[in-house]
C-alpha positions, 0 to 999 in steps of 0.5 A: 508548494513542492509537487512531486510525481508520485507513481503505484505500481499495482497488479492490475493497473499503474496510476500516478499523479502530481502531489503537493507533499506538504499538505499530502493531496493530489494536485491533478486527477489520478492517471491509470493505465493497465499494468502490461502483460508480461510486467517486464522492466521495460515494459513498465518502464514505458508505462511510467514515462508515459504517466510522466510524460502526460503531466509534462512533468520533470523532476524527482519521481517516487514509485511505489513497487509492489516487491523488495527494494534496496538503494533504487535509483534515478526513479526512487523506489519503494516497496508500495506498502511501505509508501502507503504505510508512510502516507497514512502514518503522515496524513492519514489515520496513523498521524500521531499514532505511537507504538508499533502500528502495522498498516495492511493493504489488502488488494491482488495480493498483501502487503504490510508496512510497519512503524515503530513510534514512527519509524518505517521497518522497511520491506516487511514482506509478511503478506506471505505469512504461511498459514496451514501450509499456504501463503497468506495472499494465496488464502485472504487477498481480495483477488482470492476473495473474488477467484473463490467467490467466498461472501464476505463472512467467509473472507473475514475468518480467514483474514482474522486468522491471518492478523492474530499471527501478527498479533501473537509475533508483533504485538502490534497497538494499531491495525490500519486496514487499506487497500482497494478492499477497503472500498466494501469495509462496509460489508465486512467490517463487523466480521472484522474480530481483533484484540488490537484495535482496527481502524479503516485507512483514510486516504484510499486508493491515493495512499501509495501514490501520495507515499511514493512522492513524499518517500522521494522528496524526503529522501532528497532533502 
């Protein structure tokens, strides 16, 4: 059994845990500590070791970031889209999923993760589509959803929008919709109107933790 430190930085809070990256499940309870304010590198820094250091724990350590990531080290980024994208695609509901699969995590802001017949386009930063000249998280992230105060019926015809242009420039054969949104998929998802199926991701607010330590373990052996 191989455990890793798996660690998602979110706009509002920074949880990581242990997960056994063989079966894709967390092995102890999920801790959360609010993102400082300013996030500096430091800052978050200290909150990381203080996640690591609360698990006793000492070895590799994947990171789920919420931004570009190129060649990280020591703590192994990576964008945390894509760490969702790989949990999901891994254990999650684009196992066996071929053709080009987009997953959308749709929190404080937006984030995508891309696979072709499985294989990750990483740092597709398209959450910042611009869309009548406005950024796409700035119109259809559930922070916006909140901030406007818009019901649900009102969030769904902006964010419909938003996946026809991923529609009309990627053709993609899957939508799988994630993120802390996700926990009311419920109230919108019968608004929810594409030509390419969309399905609901499984493994909810774990996804970038258990991602971020799989990344990691993958990338070392």
């Amino acid at each position: 059994m191989e455990h890793i430190l798996g660690i998602d930085i979110g706009g509002s809070g920074i949880k990581g845990t242990t997960v056994d990256v063989h079966e894709g499940k967390l092995t102890a309870e999920r801790l959360r500590i609010p993102t400082p304010q300013p996030s500096t590198p430091q800052a978050v820094a200290q909150v990381i070791k203080q996640i690591r250091d609360s698990f006793g724990y000492h070895g590799l350590i994947g990171c789920g970031y919420p931004g570009v990531v190129r060649e990280g080290k020591t703590i192994h980024l990576i964008n945390d889209a894509d760490a969702a994208g790989i949990a999901e695609m891994n254990f999650g509901a684009g196992k066996d999923q071929h053709g080009v699969v987009i997953i959308i995590t749709v929190g404080t802001g937006i984030g995508i993760a891309m696979f072709s017949n499985g294989v990750l386009v990483p740092n597709l930063e398209i959450g910042h589509l611009e869309i009548r000249n406005e950024d796409s998280e700035k119109r259809c992230s559930d922070a916006v959803r909140k901030r406007e105060d818009l019901t649900w019926k009102q969030w769904s015809k902006r964010f419909n929008e938003y996946i026809s242009y991923l529609e009309k420039y990627f053709w993609p054969d899957l939508f799988i919709l994630g993120g802390g949104i996700c926990k009311n998929y419920d109230k919108f998802g019968k608004y929810i109107k594409s030509k390419t199926p969309v399905v609901r991701a499984q493994l909810g607010n774990e996804a970038g933790i258990i991602g971020a330590a799989l990344a990691v373990y993958n990338r070392e052996i």
